[in-house]
C-alpha positions in Angstrom: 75.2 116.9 77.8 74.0 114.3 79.8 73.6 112.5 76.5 77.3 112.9 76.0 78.6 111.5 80.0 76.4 108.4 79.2 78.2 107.4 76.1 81.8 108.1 77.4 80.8 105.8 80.3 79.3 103.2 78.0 83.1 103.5 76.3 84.5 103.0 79.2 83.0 100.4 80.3 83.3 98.2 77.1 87.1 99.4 77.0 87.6 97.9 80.6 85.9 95.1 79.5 87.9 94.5 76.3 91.5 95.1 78.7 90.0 92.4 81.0 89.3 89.8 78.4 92.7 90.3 76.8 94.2 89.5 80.2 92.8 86.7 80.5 93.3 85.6 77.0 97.0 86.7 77.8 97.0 84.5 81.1 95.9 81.4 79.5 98.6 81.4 77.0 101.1 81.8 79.6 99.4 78.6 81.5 99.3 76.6 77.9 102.8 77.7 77.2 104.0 76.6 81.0 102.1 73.4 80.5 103.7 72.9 76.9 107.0 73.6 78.3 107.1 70.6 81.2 105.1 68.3 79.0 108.2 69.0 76.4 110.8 68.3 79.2 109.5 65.1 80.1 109.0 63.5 76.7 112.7 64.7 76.0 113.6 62.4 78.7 115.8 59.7 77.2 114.4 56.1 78.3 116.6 54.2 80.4 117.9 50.9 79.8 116.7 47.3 79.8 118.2 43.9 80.6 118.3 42.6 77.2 118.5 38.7 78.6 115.8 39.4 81.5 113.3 41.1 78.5 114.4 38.2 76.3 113.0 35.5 78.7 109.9 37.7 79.7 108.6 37.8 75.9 109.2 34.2 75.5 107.6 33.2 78.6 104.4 35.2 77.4 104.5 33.7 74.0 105.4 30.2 75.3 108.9 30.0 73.1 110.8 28.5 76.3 112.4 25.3 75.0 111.5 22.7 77.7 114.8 22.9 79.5 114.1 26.5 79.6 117.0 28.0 77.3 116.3 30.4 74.7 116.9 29.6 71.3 120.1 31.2 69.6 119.4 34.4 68.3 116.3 34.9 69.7 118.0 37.4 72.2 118.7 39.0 69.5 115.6 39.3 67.8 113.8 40.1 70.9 116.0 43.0 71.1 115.3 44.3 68.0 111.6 44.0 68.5 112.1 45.7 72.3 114.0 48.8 70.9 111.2 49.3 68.2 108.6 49.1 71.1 110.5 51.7 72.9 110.3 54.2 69.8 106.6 53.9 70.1 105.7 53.7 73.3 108.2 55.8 75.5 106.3 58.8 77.0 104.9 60.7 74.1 105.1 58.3 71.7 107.3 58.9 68.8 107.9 62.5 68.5 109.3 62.7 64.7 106.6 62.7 62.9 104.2 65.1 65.3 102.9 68.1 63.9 101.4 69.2 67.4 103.1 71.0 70.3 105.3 70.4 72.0 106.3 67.6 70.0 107.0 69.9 66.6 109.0 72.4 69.0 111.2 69.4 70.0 114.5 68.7 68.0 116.9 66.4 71.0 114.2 63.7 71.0 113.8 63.1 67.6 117.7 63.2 66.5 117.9 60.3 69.4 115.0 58.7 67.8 116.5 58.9 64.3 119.9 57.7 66.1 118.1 54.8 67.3 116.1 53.9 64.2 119.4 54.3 62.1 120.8 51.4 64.0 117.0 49.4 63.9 117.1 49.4 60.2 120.8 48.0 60.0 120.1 44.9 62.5 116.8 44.9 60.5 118.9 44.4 57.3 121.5 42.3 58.7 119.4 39.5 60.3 117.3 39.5 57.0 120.4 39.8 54.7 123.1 37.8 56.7 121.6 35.7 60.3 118.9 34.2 59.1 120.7 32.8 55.8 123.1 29.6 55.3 124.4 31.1 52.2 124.2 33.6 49.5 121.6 31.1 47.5 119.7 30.5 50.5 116.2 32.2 50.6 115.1 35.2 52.3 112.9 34.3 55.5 109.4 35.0 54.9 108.7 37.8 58.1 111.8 39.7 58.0 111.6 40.6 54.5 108.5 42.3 55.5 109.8 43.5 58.8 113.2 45.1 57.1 111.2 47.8 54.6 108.7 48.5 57.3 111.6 49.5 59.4 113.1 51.8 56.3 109.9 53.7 56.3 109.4 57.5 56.5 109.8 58.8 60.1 108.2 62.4 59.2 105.0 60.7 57.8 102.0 61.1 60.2 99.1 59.8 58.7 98.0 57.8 55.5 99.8 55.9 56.5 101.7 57.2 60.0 105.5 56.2 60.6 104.0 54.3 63.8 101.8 52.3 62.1 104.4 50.7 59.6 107.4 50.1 62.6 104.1 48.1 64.2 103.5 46.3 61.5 107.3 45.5 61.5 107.3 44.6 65.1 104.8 41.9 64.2 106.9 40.5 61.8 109.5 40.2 64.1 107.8 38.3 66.4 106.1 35.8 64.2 109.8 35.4 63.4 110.4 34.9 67.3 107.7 32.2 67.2 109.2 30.5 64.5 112.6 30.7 65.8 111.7 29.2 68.8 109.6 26.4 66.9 106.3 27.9 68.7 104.4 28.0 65.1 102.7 26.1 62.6 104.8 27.8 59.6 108.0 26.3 58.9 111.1 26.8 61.6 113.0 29.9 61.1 116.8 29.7 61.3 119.4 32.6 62.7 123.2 31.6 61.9 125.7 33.2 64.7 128.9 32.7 62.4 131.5 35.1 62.7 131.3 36.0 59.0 128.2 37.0 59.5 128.7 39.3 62.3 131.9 40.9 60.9 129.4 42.0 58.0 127.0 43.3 60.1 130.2 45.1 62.6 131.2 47.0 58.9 128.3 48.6 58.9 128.3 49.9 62.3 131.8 51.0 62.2 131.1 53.0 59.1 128.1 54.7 61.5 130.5 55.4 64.1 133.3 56.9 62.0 131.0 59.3 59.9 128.9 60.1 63.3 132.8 61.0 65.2 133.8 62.7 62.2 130.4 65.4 62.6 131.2 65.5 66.3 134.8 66.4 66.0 133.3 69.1 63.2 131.8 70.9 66.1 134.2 73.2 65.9 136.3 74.3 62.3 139.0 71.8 61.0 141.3 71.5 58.0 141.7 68.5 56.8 143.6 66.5 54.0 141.7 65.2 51.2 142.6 61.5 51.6 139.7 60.3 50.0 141.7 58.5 47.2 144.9 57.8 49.2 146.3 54.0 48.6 146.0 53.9 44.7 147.4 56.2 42.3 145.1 55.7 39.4 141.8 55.8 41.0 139.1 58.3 40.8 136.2 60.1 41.8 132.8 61.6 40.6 132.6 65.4 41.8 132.0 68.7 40.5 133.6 70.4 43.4 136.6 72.7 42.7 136.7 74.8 45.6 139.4 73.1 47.4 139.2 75.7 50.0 135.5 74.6 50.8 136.4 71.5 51.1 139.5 71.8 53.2 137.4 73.6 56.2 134.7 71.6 57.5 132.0 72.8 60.0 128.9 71.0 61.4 126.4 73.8 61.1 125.7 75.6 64.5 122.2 74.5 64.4 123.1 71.3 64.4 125.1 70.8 66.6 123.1 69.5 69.5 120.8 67.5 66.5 124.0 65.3 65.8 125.4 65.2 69.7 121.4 63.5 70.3 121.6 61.2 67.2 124.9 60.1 68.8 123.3 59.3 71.9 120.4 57.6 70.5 123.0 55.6 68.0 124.8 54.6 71.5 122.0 53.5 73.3 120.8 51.1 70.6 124.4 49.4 70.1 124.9 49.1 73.7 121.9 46.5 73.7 122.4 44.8 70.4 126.1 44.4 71.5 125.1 42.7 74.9 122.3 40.4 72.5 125.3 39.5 70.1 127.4 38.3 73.3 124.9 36.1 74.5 124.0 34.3 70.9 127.4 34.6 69.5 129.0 33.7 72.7 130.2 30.4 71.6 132.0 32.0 68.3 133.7 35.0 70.2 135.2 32.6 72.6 136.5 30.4 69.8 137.8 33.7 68.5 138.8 34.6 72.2 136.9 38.5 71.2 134.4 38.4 73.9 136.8 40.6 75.9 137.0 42.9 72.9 133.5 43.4 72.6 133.1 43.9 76.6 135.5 47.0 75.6 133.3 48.6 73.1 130.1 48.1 75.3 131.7 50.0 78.1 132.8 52.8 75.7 129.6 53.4 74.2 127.8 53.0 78.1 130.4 56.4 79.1 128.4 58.2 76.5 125.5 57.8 78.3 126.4 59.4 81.5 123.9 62.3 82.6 124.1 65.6 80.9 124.3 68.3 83.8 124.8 71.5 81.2 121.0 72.7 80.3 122.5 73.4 76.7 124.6 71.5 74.6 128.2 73.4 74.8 130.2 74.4 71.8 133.6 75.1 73.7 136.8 75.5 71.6 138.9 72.5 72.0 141.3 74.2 74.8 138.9 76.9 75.6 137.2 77.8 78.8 133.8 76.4 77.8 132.9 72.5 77.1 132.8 70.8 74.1 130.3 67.9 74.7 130.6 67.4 70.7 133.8 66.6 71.4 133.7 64.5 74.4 131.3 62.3 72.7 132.9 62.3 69.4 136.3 60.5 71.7 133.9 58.1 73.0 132.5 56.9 69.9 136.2 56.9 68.0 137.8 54.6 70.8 134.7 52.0 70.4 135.4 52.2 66.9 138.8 51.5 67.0 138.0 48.8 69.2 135.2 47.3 66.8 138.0 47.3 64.0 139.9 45.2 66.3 137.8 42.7 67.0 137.0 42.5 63.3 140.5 41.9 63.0 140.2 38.9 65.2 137.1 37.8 63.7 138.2 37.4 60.2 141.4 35.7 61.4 140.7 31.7 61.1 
């Protein structure tokens, strides 16, 4: 009998001890998960933006590329901008969040569609100043750093080791800057060159209205639309390559509702990146957008693209109906990003005029 008390006690005991183990096991995942959850919040804080004239100066001063009257060579705002948006991907607080396999970073989905918004517009200056500023002509040669810089840039952003998505934008960076030297006649090698024609930029001004127009059309998407299939309108005998004959499917269009927040942040991060190339491009093409008399036109598109900024106060992205009671932030951002588009065609327009 007595045998029998003792080793229900014993049971007990262990039991209780188990229960109390588990709750503490139990509390410290609810700490980790608190902790997790602010650490997330603050890396998803967008970063704020710089003086792209003030940085411009600052970087030369360190690397001694001040001419001696203490101007800054043409395009080298420019440049320096490009470099400084990079540095921002990598070095805003927690890094670049893309490619982490970690928490909270691999819970996180805003931050890394504003990061992709961002790097979407790196690559294109990337591949403009390569393909178009830093060339006289079509037979001209490439410059030696930013056709290294330009595929860095293009590289993987999911890849986290072997090598790491970090590690290849640095690299890239680097390039840039021993472009910067060069630019600014700070280096040994031979000068570098960065033309601020308006052909040039009306090249580089397609490719960011083609950005804006598909990244409004998946805003507007937010919610179902019909549209027309005008895809061909304009010439009667041309054609296209699909396999698609379900005109219904393609008639209604929908951004997927897990999405839509992913596309609304890669709009954001898009904006953010032109609002500071846009201000570089009116400070070294100054001289050919007052000839054009466009600097007022691009002044327009800056401010558009700075309203889509403004703070979010909503602790979700909103999917409102058009009219409805709800929001539609998809919506409000997608109107934002059409009127600086239709400006940027406009001061195309003046561009290419002679």
């Amino acid at each position: 009998m007595m045998a029998s008390v003792l080793s229900k006690l014993q049971f007990w005991k262990t039991s209780s001890h188990i229960r109390g183990l588990w709750k503490w096991l139990l509390a410290l995942v609810c700490i980790l998960v608190i902790l997790l959850s602010i650490l997330g919040m603050y890396w998803s804080n967008e970063p704020s933006q710089f003086d792209v004239v003030a940085e411009a100066k600052a970087t030369a001063q360190a690397r001694d590329d001040l001419d001696e009257n203490k101007q800054l060579v043409v395009g080298y705002t420019t440049a320096n901008t490009l470099h400084e948006m990079v540095d921002t991907l990598l070095n805003k607080p927690g890094g670049f969040i893309s490619n982490d396999v970690m928490p909270p970073g691999i819970f996180m989905d805003n931050m890394p569609s504003w990061e992709f918004g961002v790097l979407v517009q790196t690559r294109d200056l990337a591949r403009a100043m390569r393909k178009e500023f830093s060339r006289s002509q079509s037979q001209s040669t490439e410059d030696v750093n930013l056709k290294v810089a330009e595929p860095q840039f293009n590289f993987d952003n999911n890849s986290w080791a072997l090598p790491s998505s970090e590690s290849e934008y640095q690299r890239g960076n680097q390039e840039v800057l021993s472009y910067m030297d060069r630019l600014s006649g700070n280096s040994s090698q031979a000068p570098a060159k960065f033309y601020a024609r308006a052909d040039n930029l009306v090249d580089w001004l397609s490719d960011v209205s083609t950005r804006l127009g598909s990244l409004s059309q998946r805003l507007s998407a937010s919610v179902v639309k019909v549209r027309e299939n005008t895809d061909l309108a304009g010439n009667k005998s041309a054609q296209e390559a699909s396999n698609n004959n379900n005109e219904e499917a393609y008639k209604y269009v929908k951004t997927p509702w897990g999405q839509i927040d992913n596309v609304f942040y890669e709009a954001r991060g898009t904006s953010w990146a032109l609002i500071h190339i846009l201000k570089s491009v009116e400070v070294d093409f100054a001289p050919t957008l007052r000839d054009k008399n466009a600097l007022v036109s691009l002044r327009q598109i800056i401010r558009e693209l700075e309203a889509t900024q403004e703070s979010i106060w909503s602790p979700m992205i909103l999917n409102g109906s058009g009219f409805g009671v709800l929001a539609n932030h998809s919506l409000v951002m997608a109107s934002y990003l059409s009127r600086a588009n239709a400006a940027l065609i406009d001061l195309r327009s003046l561009l290419e005029q002679g």
